[in-house]
C-alpha positions in Angstrom: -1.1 10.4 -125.0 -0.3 14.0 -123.7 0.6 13.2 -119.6 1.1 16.9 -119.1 0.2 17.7 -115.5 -2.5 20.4 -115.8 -3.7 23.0 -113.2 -6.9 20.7 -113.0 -5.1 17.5 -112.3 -2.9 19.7 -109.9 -6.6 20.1 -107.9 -8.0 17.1 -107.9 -4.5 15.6 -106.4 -4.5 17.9 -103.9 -8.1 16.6 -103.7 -6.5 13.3 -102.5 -4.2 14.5 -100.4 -1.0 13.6 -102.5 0.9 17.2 -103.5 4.0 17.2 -106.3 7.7 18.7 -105.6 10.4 18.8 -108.1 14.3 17.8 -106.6 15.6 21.4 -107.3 14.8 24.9 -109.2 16.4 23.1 -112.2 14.8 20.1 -112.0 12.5 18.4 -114.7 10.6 15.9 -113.0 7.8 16.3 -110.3 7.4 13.7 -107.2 4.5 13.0 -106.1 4.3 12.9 -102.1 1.6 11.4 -99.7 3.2 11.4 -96.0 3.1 8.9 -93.2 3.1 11.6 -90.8 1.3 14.9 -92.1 2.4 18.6 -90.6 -1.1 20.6 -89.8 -1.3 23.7 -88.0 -4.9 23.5 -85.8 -7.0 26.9 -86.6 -7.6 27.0 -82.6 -4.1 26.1 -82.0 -1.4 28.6 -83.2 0.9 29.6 -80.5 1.0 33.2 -80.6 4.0 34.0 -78.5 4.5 37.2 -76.3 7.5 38.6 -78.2 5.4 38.1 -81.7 2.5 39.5 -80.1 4.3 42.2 -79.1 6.4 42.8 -82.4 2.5 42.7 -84.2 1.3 45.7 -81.6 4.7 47.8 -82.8 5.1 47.1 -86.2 4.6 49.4 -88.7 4.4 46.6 -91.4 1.0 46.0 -93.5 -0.1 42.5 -94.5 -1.9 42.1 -97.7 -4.0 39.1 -100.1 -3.7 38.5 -103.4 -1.8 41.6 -104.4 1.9 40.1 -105.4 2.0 36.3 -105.9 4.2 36.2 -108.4 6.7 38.0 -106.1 5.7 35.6 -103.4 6.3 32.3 -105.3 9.6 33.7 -106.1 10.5 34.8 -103.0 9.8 31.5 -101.9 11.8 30.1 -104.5 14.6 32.3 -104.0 17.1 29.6 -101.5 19.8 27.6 -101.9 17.8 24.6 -102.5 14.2 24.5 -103.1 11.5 22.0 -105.4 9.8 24.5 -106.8 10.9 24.5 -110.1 9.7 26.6 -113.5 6.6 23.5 -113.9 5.0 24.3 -110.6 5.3 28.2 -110.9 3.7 28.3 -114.1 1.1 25.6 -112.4 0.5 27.9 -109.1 0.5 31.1 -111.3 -2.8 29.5 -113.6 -4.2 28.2 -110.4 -3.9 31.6 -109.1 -5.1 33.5 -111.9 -8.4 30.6 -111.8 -9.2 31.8 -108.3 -8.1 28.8 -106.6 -4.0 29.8 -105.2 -3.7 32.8 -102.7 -0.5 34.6 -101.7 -0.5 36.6 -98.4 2.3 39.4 -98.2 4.2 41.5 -95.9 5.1 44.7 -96.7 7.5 47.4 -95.2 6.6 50.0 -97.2 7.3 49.0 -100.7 9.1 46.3 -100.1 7.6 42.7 -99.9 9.9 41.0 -97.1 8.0 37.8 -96.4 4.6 36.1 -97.9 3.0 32.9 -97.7 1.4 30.9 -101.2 -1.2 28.0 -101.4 -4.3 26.7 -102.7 -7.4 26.4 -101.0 -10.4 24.3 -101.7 -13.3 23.5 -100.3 -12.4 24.6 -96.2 -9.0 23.4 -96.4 -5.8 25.6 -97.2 -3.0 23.8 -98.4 -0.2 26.2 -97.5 3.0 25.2 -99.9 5.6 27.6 -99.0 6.5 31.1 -96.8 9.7 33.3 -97.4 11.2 36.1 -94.8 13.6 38.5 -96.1 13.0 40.4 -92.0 13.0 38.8 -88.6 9.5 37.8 -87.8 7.9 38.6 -91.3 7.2 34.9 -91.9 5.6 34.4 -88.4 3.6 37.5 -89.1 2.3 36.2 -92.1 1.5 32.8 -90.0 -0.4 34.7 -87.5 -2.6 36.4 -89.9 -3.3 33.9 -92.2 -4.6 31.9 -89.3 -6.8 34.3 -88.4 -8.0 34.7 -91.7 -8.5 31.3 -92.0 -10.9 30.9 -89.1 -12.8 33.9 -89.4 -13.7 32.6 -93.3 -14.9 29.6 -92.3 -12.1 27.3 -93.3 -11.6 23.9 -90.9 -8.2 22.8 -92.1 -4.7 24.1 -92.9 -2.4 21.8 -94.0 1.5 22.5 -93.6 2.5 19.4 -95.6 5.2 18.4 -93.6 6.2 19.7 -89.7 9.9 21.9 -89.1 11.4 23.3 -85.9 9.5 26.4 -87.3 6.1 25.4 -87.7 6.1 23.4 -84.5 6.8 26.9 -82.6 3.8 28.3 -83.9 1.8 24.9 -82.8 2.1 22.8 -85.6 1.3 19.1 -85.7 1.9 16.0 -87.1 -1.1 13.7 -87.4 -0.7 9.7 -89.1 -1.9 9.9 -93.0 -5.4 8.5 -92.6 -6.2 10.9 -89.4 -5.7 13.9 -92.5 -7.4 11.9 -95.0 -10.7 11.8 -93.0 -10.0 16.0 -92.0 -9.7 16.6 -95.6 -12.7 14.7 -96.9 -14.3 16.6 -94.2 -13.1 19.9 -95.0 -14.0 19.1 -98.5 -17.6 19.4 -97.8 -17.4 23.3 -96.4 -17.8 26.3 -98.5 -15.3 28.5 -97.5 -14.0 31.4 -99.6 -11.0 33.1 -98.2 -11.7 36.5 -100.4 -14.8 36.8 -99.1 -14.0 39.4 -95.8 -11.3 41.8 -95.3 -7.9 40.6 -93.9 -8.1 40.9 -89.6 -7.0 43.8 -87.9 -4.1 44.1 -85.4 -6.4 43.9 -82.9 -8.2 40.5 -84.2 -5.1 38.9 -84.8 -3.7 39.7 -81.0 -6.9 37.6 -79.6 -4.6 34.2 -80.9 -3.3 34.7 -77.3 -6.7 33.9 -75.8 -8.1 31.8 -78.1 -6.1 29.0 -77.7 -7.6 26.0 -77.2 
């Protein structure tokens, strides 16, 4: 019997709320996680804070979809320790290429200094990793793809689990069966997150009043 994990079981886990990690980059074997606890980051909740807000109105960055996630995924990667191994590359890579895993970068210039990667399905994104090479790239990328998020219709964005990090831009924990009744919800919504143009500077900056 061939028990390869496929890009389509990879879906219809994620489907379930259950996602794979591998122990390291050199690791064989994928683990298959369904938390107590989940980390979320509410689409009327992300704590746009005055220094990012203000870094955002300077910047002379530009913020992309879709146009580098092989470069994403490896900047992601690219740490000390990590569980994304060669399996779920090659697994986000065909998901990508099928329409169904987005990357989001941040450019200066020519250079890609920070991204975020994840699938989205139905009108939940299931973000599975970000990567800063600057100060603030990461939280740009946060702040856009939240923006992004709302303004295409979707009504959940799972963080998997909840750091120091994601808690500063108003993440949350909420118990397992609290996300399993969000997701089977956000299930049901059509949402397509190439659909509209990525928000202007000016779009994003509203985070500070929208709020709830």
């Amino acid at each position: 019997m061939d028990l390869r994990l496929t890009p389509r079981i990879l879906l219809e886990a994620y489907r379930l709320g259950t996602f794979p990690m591998a122990e390291s980059r050199e690791g064989r074997t994928l683990y298959w996680f369904d938390p107590v606890q989940r980390g979320i980051i509410p689409l009327d909740g992300f704590h746009l804070s005055r220094s990012l807000a203000r870094h955002i109105r300077d910047m002379s960055w530009r913020v992309t979809l879709n146009t580098d996630f092989d470069g994403v995924i490896e900047g992601c990667a690219a740490r000390d320790t990590t569980w994304i191994n060669a399996e779920i590359t090659d697994l986000f890579t065909a998901l990508h290429r099928a329409g169904h895993a987005h990357s989001l970068e941040v450019w200066d210039g020519d250079d890609l200094i920070g991204g975020i990667y994840g699938l989205a399905i139905g009108g939940v994104f299931c973000g599975e990793s970000m990567f800063s090479q600057r100060t603030n790239a990461s939280k740009v990328a946060m702040a856009w793809l939240v923006t992004h998020l709302r303004r295409s219709g979707f009504t959940l964005f799972d963080t998997q689990y909840l750091n120091d990090h994601l808690a500063r831009l108003g993440g949350v924990e909420i118990p397992r069966m609290d996300y399993r009744k969000r997701l089977a919800d956000a299930l049901k919504v059509k949402a397509d997150i190439t659909a509209l143009k990525l928000p202007s500077v000016q779009e994003v900056m509203q985070l500070r009043t929208q709020r709830s």
